[in-house]
Steps between C-alpha positions, in 0.01 A plus 500: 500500500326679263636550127373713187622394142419783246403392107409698204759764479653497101566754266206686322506812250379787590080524560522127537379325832624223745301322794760445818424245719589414851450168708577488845555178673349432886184578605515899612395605159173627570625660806769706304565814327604458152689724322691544201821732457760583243854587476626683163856414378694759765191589674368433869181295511199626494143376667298476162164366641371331818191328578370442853332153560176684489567551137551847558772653227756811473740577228781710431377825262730356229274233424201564624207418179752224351609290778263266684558299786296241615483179754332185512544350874404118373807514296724661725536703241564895367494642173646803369309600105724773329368670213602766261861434595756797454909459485491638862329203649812318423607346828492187697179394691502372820221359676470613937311350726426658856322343784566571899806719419634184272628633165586235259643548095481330246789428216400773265426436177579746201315749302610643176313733300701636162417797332 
């Protein structure tokens, strides 16, 4: 059964940057489409950036020129790198992986940005 455990998350002033990562046990990695979404305090999540297993990427507008998300298949591994941080990317980040109509989550881990 595959598992993701999200790291990184903390809290960060505003401008500042944090590097998410997410490992994924089992051996579909490479396979998979990662993504990474959020969920603001009273909010519905939101897809914040995918990447195919191509390495092909897609953001939300909101953070497109600040976020990057990345993979590396050897380490069964995807990265989120959030720059420029603003109050409003407050929220926790979870980690999705999708392969053969399989969605799996990770625990979320939480991002706070003061002003």
């Amino acid at each position: 059964q595959v598992q993701l455990v999200e790291s990184g998350g903390g809290l960060v002033q505003t401008g500042g940057s944090l590097r998410l990562s997410c490992v994924a046990s089992g051996s579909i990695f490479s396979f998979s489409f990662m993504a990474w979404y959020r969920q603001p305090p009273g909010k519905q999540r939101e897809l914040v950036a995918g990447i195919s297993r191509g390495g092909s990427t897609n953001y939300v507008d909101s953070v497109k020129g600040r976020f990057t998300i990345s993979r590396d298949n050897a380490k069964n591994t995807v990265y989120l790198e959030m720059n420029s941080l603003k109050p409003e990317d407050t929220a926790v980040y979870y980690c999705n992986l999708q392969q053969l109509g399989r969605s799996v989550w990770g625990q979320g881990t939480q991002v706070t940005v003061s002003s």
